[in-house]
C-alpha positions, 0 to 999 in steps of 0.5 A, spaced: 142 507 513 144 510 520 142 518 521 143 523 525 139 524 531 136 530 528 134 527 521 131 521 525 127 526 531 120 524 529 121 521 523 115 516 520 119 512 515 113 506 514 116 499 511 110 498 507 113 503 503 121 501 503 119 498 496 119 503 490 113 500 487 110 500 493 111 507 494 109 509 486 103 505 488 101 510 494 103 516 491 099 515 484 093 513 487 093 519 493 091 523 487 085 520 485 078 516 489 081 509 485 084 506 480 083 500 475 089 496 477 092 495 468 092 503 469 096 503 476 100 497 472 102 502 466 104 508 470 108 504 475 111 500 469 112 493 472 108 487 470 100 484 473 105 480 478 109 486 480 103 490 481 099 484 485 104 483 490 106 490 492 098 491 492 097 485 496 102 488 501 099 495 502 093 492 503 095 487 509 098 494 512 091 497 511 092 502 507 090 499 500 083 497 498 081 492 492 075 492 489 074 486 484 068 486 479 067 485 472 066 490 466 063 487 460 065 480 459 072 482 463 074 481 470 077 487 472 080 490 480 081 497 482 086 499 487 084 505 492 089 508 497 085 507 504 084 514 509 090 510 513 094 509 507 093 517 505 096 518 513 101 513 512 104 516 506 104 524 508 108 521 514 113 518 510 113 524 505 115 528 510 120 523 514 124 523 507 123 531 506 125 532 512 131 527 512 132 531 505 133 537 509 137 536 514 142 533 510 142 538 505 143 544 512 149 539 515 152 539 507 150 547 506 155 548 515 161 543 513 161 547 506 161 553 510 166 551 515 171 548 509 175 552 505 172 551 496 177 546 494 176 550 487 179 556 490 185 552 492 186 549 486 187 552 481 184 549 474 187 544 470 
């Protein structure tokens, strides 16, 4: 995707979150300590798979942490978003904010600077 030079001035856009899954991880997570890992997979509706090798990559970006242990007679894992992916995250939101913002000001100046095509034409 190619942008201008003023939605792309500072932008943060991080790969580890390209993948939606990978984002809806981040982002769910970021609002709590940590999470079993069958709760992050229903929210993110994705099968153990899934969810296992988007894990796996925000945890070798750094910014996933996964604690196994076993609850009762069942293994468990609970994923937590670690202090470098809670930053990563906050950049690549306001990276997608602020390419967001920009595009709507230069849709808002080419919209200004065009006659409405509703005006000249009338409805049919």
């Amino acid at each position: 995707m190619t942008t201008g030079a003023s939605a792309s001035q500072g932008a943060a856009f991080d790969a580890a979150f390209r993948h939606p899954t990978r984002l809806t991880v981040a982002a769910f997570l970021s609002a709590c300590d940590e999470a079993e890992f069958a709760t992050v997979r229903d929210y993110c509706q994705v099968s153990d798979s899934v969810l296992s090798k988007a894990a796996s990559a925000l945890e070798a970006a750094g910014y996933l942490g996964i604690r196994k242990g076993a609850a009762g007679k069942r293994f468990r894992a609970w994923l937590c978003l670690t202090d470098d992916g809670r930053d990563a995250l906050a950049r690549h939101l306001e990276a997608l904010q602020a390419l967001a913002s920009a595009a709507r000001d230069a849709g808002a100046a080419r919209a200004e600077s065009e006659p409405s095509r509703s005006a000249a034409q009338p409805n049919a």
